[in-house]
Structure formats: C-alpha cells, structure tokens
BAFI-3210 file (N, C-alpha, C; in Angstrom, 3 decimals, decimal comma, padded with zeros to 6 digits):
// residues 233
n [1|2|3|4|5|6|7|8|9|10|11|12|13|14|15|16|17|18|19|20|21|22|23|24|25|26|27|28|29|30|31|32|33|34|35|36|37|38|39|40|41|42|43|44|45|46|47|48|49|50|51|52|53|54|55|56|57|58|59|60|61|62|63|64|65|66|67|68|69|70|71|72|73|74|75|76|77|78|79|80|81|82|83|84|85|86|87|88|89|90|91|92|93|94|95|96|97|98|99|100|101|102|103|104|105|106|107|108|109|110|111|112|113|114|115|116|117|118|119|120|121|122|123|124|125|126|127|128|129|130|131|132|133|134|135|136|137|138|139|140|141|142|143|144|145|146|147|148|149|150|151|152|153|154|155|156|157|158|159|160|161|162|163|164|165|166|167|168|169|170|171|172|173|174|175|176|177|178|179|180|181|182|183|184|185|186|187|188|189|190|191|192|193|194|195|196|197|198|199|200|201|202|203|204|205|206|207|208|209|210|211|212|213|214|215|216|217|218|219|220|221|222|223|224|225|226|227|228|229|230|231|232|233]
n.u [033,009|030,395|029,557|028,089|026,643|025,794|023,599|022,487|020,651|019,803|019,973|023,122|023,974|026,472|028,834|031,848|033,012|034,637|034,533|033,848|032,659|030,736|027,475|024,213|021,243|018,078|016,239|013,074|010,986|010,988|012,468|015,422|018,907|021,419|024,903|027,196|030,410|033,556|036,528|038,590|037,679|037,771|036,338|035,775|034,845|032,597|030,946|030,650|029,433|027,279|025,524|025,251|022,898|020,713|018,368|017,252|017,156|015,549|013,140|012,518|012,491|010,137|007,530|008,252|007,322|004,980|003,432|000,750|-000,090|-000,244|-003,069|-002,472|-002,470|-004,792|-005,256|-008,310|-011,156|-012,592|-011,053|-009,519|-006,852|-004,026|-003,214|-000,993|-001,887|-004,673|-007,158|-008,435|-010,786|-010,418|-010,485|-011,479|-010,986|-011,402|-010,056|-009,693|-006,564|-003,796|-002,479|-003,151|-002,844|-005,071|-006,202|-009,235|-012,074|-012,971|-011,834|-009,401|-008,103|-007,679|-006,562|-006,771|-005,248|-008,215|-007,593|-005,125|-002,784|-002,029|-000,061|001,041|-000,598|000,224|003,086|002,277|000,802|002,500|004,267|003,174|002,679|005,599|005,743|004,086|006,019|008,226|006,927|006,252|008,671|010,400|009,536|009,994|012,837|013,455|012,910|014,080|016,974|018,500|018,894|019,713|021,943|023,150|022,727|021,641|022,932|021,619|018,551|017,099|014,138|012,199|011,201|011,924|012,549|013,453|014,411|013,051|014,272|017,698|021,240|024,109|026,451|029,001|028,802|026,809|023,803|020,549|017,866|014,864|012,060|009,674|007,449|006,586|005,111|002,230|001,905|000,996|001,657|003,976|005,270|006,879|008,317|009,723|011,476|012,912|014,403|015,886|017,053|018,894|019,981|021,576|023,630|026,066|025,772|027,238|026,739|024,064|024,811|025,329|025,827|024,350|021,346|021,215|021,171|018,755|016,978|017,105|016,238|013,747|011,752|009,492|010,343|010,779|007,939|007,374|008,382|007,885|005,110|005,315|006,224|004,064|002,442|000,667|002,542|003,457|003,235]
n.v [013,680|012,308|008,624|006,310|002,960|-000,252|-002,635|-005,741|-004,696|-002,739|001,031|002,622|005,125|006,765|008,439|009,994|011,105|012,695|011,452|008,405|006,266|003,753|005,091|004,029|005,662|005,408|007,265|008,727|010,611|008,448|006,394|006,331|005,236|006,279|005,803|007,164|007,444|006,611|008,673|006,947|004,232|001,228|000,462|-002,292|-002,857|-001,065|-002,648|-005,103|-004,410|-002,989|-005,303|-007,002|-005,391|-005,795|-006,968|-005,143|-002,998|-003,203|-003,723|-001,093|000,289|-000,252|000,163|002,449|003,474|002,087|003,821|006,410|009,009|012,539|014,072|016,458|019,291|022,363|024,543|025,773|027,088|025,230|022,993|020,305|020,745|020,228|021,008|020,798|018,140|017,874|018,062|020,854|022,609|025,045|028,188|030,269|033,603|036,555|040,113|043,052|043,741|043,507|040,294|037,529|034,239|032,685|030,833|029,802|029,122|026,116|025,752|026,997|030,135|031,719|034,638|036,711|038,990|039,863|037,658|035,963|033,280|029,973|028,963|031,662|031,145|028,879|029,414|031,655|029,909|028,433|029,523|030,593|028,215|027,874|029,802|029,070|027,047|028,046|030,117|027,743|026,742|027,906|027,502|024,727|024,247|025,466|023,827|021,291|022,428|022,460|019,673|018,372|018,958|020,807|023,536|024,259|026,864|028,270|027,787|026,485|026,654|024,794|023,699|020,624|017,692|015,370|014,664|015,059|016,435|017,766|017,809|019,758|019,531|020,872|023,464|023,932|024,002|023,480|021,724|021,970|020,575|022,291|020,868|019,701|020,922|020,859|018,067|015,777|017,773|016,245|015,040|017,155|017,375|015,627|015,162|017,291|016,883|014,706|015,916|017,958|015,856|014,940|017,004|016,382|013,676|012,410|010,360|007,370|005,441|003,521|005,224|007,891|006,376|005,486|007,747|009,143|007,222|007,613|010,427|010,673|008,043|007,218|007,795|006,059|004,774|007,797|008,410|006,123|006,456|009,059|008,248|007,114|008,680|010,837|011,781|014,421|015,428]
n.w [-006,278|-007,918|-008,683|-011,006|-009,643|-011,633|-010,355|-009,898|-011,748|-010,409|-009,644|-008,244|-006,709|-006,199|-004,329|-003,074|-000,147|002,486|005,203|007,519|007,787|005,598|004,087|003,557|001,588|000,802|-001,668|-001,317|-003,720|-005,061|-004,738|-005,356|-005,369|-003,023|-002,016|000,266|000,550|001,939|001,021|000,796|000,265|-001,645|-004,561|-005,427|-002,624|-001,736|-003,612|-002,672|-000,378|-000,943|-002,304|-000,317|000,752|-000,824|-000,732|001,366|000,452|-002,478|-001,143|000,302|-001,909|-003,208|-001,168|-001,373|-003,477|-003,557|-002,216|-001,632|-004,162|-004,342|-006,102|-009,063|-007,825|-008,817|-007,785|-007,240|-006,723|-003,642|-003,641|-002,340|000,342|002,254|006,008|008,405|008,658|008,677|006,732|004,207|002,778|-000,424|-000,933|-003,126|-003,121|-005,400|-005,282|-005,431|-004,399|-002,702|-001,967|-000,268|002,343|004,709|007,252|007,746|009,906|008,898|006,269|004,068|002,876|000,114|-001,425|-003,860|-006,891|-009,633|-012,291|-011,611|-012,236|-012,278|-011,121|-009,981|-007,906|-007,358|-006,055|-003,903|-002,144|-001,302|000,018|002,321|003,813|004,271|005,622|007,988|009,323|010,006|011,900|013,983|014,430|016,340|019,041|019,319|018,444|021,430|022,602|022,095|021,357|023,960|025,142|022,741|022,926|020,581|018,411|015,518|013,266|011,056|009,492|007,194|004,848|002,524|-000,915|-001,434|-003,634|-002,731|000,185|003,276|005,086|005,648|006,448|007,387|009,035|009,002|008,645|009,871|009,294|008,755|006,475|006,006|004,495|002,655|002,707|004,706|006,541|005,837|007,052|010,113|012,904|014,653|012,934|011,396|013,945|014,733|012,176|012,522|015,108|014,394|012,303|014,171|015,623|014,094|013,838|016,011|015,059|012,456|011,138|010,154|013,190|015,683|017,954|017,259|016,812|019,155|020,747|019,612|020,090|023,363|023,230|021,618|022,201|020,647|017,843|015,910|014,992|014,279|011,775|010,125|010,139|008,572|006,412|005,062|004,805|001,845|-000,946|-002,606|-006,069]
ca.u [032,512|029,693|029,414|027,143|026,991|024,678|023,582|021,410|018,919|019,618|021,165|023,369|024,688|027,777|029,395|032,694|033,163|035,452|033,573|034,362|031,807|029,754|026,095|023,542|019,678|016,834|015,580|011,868|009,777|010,862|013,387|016,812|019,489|022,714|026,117|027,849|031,166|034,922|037,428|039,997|037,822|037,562|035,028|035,066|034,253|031,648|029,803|029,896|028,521|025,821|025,321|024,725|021,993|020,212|017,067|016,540|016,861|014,148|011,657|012,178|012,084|008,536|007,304|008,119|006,548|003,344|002,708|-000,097|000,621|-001,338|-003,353|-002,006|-003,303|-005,402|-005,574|-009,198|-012,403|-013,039|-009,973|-008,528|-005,179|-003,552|-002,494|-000,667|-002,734|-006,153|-007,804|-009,147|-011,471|-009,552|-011,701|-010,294|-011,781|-010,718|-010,471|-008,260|-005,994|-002,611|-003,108|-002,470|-003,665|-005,365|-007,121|-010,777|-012,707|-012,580|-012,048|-008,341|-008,809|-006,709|-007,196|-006,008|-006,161|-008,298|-006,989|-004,022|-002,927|-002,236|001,637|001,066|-001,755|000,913|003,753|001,530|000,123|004,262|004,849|002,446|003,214|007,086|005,651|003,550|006,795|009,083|006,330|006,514|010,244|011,249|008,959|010,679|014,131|013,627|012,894|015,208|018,562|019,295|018,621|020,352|023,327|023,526|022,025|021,876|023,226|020,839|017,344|016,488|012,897|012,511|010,868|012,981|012,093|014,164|014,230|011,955|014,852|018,939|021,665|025,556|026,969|030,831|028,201|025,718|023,251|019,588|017,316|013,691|010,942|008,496|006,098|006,188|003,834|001,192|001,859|000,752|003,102|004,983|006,442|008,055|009,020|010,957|012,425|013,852|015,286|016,683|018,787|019,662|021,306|023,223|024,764|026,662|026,376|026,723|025,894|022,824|025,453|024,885|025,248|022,728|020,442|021,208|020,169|017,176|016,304|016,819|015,508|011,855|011,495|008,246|010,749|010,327|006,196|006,501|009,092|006,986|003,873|005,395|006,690|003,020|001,336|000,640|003,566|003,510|003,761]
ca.v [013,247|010,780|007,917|005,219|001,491|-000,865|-003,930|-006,247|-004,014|-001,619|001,848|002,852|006,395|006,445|010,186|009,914|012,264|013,272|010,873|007,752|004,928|004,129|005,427|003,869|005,790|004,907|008,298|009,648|009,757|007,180|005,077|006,308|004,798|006,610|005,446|008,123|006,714|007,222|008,782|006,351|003,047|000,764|000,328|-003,875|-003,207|-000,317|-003,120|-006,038|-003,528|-002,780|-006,693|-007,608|-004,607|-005,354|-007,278|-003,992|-001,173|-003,296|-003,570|-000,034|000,860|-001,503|000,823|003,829|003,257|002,051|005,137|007,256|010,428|013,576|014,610|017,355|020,704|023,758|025,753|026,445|026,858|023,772|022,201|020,156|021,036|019,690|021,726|020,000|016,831|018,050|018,903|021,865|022,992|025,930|029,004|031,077|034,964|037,466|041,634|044,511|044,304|042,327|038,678|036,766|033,086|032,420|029,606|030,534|028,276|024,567|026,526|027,394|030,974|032,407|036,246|037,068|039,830|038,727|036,791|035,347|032,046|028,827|028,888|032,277|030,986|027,944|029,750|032,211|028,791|027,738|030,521|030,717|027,072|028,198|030,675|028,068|026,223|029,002|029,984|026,176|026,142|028,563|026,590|023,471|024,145|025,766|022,207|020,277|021,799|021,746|018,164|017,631|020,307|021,633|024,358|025,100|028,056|028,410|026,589|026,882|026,012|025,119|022,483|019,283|016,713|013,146|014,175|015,529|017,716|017,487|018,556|019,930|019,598|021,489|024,862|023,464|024,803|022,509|022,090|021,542|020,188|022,762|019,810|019,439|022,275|019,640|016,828|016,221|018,095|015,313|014,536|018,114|017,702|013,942|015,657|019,027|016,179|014,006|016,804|018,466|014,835|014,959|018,180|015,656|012,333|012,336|009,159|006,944|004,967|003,322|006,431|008,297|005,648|005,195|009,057|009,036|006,233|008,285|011,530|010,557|006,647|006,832|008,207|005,129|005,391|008,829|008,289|005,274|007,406|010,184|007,779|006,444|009,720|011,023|012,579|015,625|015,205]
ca.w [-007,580|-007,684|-010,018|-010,828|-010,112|-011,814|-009,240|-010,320|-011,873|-009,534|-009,933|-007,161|-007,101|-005,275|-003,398|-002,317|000,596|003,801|005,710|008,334|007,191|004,209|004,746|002,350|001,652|-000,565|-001,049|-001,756|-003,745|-006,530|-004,152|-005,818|-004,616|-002,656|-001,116|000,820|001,126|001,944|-000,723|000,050|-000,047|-002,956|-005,332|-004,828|-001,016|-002,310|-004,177|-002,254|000,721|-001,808|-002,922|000,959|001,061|-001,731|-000,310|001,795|-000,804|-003,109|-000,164|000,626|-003,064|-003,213|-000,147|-001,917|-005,026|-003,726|-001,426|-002,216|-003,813|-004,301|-007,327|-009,209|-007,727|-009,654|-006,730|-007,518|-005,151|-002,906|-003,937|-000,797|000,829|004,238|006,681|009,689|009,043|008,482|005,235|004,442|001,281|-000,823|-000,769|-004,023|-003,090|-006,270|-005,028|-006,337|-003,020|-001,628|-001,814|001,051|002,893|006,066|007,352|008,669|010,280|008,170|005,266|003,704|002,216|-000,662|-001,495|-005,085|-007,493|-010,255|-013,321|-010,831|-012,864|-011,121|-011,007|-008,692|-006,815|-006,112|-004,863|-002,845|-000,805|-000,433|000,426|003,336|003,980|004,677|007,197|009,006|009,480|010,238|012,958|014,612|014,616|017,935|020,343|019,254|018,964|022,660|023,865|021,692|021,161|025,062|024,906|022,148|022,748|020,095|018,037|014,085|012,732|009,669|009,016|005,639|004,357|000,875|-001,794|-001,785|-003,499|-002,500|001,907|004,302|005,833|005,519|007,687|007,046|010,855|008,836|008,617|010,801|008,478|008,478|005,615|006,016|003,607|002,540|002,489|006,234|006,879|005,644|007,482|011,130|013,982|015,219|011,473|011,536|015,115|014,337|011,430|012,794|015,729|013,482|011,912|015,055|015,846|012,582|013,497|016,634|015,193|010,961|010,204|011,224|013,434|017,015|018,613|016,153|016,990|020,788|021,069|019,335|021,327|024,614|023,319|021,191|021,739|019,189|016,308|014,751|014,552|013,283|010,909|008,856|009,475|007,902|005,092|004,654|003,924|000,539|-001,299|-003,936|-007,222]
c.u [031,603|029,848|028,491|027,204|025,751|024,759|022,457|020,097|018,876|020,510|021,386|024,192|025,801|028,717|030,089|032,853|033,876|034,576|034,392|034,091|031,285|028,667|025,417|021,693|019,324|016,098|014,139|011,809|009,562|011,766|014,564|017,770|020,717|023,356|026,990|028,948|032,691|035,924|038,251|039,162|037,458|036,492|034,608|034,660|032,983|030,538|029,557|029,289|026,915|025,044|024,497|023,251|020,927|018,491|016,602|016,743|015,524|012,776|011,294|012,078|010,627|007,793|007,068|007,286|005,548|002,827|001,835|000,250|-000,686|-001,726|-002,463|-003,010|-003,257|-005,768|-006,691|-010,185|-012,479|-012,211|-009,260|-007,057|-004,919|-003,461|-002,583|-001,873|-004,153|-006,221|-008,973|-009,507|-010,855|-010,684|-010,928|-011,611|-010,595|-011,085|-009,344|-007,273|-004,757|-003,211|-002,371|-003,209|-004,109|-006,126|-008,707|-011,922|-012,419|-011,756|-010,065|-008,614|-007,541|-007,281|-006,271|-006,706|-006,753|-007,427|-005,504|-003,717|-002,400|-000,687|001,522|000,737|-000,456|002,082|003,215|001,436|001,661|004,444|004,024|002,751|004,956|006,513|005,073|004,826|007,975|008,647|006,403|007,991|010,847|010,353|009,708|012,228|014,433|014,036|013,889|016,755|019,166|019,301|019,537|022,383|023,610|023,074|022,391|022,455|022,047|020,214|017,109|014,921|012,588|011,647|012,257|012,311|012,366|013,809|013,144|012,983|016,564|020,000|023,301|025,920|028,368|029,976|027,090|023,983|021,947|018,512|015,795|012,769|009,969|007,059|006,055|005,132|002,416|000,740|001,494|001,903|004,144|005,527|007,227|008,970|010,332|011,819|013,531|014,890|016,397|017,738|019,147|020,609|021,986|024,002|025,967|027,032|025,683|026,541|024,806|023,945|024,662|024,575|023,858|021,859|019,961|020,452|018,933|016,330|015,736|015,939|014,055|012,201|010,719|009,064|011,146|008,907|006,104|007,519|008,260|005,745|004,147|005,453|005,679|001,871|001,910|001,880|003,275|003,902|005,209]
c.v [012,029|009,946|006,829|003,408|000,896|-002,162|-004,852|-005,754|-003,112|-000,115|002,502|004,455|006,651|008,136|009,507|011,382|011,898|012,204|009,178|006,111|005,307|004,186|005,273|004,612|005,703|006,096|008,232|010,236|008,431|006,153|005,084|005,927|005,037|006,132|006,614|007,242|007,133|007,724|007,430|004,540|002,310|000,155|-001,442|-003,493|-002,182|-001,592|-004,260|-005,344|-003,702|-004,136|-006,885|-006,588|-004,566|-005,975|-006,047|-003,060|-002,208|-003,377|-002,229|001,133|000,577|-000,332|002,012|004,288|002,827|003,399|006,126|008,402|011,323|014,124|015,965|018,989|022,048|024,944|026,748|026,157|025,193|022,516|021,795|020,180|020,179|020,984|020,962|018,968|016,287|018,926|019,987|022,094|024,321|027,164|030,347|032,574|036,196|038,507|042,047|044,743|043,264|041,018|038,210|035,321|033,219|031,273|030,302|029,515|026,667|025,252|027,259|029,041|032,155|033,605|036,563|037,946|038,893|038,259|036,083|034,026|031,110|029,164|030,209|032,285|029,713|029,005|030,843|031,372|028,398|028,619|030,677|029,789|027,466|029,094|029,719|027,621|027,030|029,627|028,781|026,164|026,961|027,811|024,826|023,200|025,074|024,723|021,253|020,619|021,911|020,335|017,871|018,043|020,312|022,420|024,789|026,756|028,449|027,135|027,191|026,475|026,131|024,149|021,434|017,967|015,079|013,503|015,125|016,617|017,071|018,473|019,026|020,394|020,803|023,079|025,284|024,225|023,162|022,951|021,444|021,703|021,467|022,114|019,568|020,296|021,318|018,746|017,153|016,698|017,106|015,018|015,626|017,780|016,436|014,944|016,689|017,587|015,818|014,611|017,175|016,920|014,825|015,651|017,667|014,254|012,469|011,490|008,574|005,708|004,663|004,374|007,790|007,777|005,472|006,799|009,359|008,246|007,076|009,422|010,981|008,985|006,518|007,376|006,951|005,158|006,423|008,962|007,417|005,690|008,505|009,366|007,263|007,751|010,440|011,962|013,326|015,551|015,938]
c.w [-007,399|-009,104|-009,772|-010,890|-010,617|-011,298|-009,281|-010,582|-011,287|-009,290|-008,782|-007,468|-005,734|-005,139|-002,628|-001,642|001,772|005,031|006,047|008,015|006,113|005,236|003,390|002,800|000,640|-000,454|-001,973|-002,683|-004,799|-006,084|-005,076|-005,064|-004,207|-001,783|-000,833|001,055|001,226|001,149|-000,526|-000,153|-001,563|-003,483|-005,494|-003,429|-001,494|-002,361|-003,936|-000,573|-000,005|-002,438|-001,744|001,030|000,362|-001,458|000,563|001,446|-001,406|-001,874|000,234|-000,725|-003,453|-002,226|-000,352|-003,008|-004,887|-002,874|-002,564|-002,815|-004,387|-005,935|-007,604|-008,349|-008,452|-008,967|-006,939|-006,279|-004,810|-003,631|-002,547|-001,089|002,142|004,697|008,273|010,125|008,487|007,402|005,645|002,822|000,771|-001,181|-001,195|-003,829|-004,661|-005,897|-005,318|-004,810|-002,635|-001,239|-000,312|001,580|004,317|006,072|008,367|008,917|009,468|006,779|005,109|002,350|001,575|-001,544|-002,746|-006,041|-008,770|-011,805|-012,561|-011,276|-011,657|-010,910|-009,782|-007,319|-005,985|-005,178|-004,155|-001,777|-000,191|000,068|002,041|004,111|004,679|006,022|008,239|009,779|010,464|012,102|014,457|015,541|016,481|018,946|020,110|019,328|020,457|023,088|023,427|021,845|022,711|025,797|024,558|022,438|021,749|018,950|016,302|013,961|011,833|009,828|007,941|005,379|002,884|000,477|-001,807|-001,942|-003,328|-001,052|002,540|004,656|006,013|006,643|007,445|008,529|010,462|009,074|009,436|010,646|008,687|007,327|006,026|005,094|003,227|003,420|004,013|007,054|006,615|006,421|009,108|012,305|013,910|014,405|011,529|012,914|015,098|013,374|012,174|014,179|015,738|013,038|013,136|015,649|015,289|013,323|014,880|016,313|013,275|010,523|011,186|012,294|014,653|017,825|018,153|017,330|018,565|021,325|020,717|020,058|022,232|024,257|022,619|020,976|021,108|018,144|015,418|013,980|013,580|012,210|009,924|008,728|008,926|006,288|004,290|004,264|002,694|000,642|-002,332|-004,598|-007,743]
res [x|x|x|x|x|x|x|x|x|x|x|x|x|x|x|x|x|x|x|x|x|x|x|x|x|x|x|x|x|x|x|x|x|x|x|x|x|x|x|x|x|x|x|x|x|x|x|x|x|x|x|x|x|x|x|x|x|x|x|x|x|x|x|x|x|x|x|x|x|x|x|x|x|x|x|x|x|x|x|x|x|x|x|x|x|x|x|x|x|x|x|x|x|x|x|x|x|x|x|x|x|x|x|x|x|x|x|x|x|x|x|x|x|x|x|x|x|x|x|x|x|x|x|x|x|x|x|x|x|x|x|x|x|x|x|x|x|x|x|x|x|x|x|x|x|x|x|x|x|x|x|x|x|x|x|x|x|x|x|x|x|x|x|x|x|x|x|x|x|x|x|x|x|x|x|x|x|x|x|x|x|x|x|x|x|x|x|x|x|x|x|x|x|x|x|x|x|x|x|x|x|x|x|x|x|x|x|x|x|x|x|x|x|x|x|x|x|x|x|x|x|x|x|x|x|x|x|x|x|x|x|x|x]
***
C-alpha cells in the first residue's frame, strides 16, 4: 500500500514492500518523489530519512524540470524524429498498400494508406521504434549477461513514462523504455545493464554500485547524458 508524505513542500510517495533497505528515486519527467521502504519500519524513521535527503531530491527535481523536452508531434512530412541519436526528416508517402517504416538514406519514411490520422501514424512509428529495440537487444545481452550472470526471463518494451527501463529480479522479468530507440546506443546499452544488475543486486547499494563500477566505468557519463536529452511529452 503506498501512502503519501508531505515534506516541506515536497510530496513523498511512500511503497512499503518485502524489501531490506529504504531506496529513495526522483523519477522522470516531472521529478515525483518515491520511498521504497520496509513493511516493518516506522513512519518517524521514513521521514527523518526523507528530511536528511531533501537538498538532493530538490536539485534533482530543479534538473528535471529544466530539461528540454520535445514538441508535440503531427507526424506530418519533414517533421523531425530521432532515431538512435540522429535526426531524421519524416517523409509521410500515402498508397493503397500495408503501411510500414523504414529509414532511407537521411530521410525517416512512413508508408500509409491515405486519410491515416495522426494517432495511427503515431503508434505505427512506436511500433517500429519497439522493433528497432527488440532488434539491438540479442547482441547485447550476448555480451552482458555472462558478465553479469545472470539472464532475464522476459524483456518487455513498452511506453513508460517516470523510468527509462525497470526490473522485477522475484520474475526476473525487465522493462524497457520505448523511448530508448531514440536516444544514442550507449543510453539503451547502460539501461538494459543497469537492470540486468537489479536482477542480482535490488537496490542501488554498494554492491550495485561496486559492479557497475567494474562492468561499464563510464555509466555515470551515460546515465546524465541520457538524463540531459530531450524528453517526450
């Protein structure tokens, strides 16, 4: 059951769960603020945890809230998109035939029958977007999970909009961003990491941290450059 604390101004959303330590995040894209924390501890230790923390939730709420984010998109001709980094101009073709995306030369190129409104035209592009990602993923968890030892059951790929990518080690099930298909490689490749450490070490704890270390010493870099490019409305 979660519940909410209010902390000087600041609303803390508090999830008691099966779980060893508290684990505090400031999530994406509006800097909400969650405490993962033990059933049996008490709600004074809860909130002077959350008292001591409170100069680094507002800086990383400040951080969040100035990041750039992305116009709305009309998914019409020469409308820019990303794809893994690099923009590409949207290149809307209408014929009587099975829609589908490709990328062709600079040029992002969406094939629809005509009158196709925008709401189809979007999830067509997610939808393509999920395959990009889906594509990516077996050359990477080759190299990572005997690294890491040990291997998901289930990757999901979806829209989420507070994390980049989540992890349940009890089903060992990982969730990944849609929105990572966008961004440049190395932000998916930190992410998909990152969870495959969860599914051995569930909180961000010393050991967490001590492995990430050893396995990608730049997953700091591409963690605040992921956090510094534009986000989707």
């Amino acid at each position: 059951m979660a519940k909410a604390l209010q902390i000087a101004g600041v609303e803390v959303r508090v999830v008691r769960k099966d779980v060893r330590n508290l684990h505090l995040s400031v999530l994406p894209p509006d800097g909400a603020v969650r405490i993962t924390a033990p059933e049996w501890m008490e709600a004074e230790a809860i909130r002077l945890f959350t008292i001591g923390k409170l100069g680094w939730i507002k800086r990383q709420q400040g951080k969040m809230r100035a990041q750039e984010r992305q116009s709305p998109r009309a998914y019409i001709d020469r409308e820019s998109h990303q794809v893994w980094g690099q923009r590409y101009l949207l290149q809307v073709i209408e014929h009587d035939a099975p829609a589908g995306v490709e990328l062709r030369h600079r040029k992002l190129v969406m094939r629809i029958r005509p009158g196709t409104g925008r709401q189809r035209r979007e999830e067509l592009l997610y939808g393509w977007y999920r395959e990009q990602l889906r594509r990516a993923l077996p050359g990477l968890l080759g190299h990572w999970t005997p690294l890491v030892r040990a291997e998901p059951r289930r990757i999901h790929i979806q829209r989420m909009k507070t994390k980049w990518g989540s992890c349940n080690p009890d089903n060992g099930a990982i969730r990944l961003n849609a929105e990572l298909a966008k961004k440049p490689p190395e932000c998916l490749e930190y992410i998909l990491l990152h969870e495959l450490v969860h599914l051995r070490e569930r909180t961000h704890d010393a050991r967490f941290i001590s492995t990430m270390d050893r396995l990608m010493p730049q997953w700091r870099d591409r963690r605040d450059a992921l956090n510094l490019l534009p986000l989707a409305d």
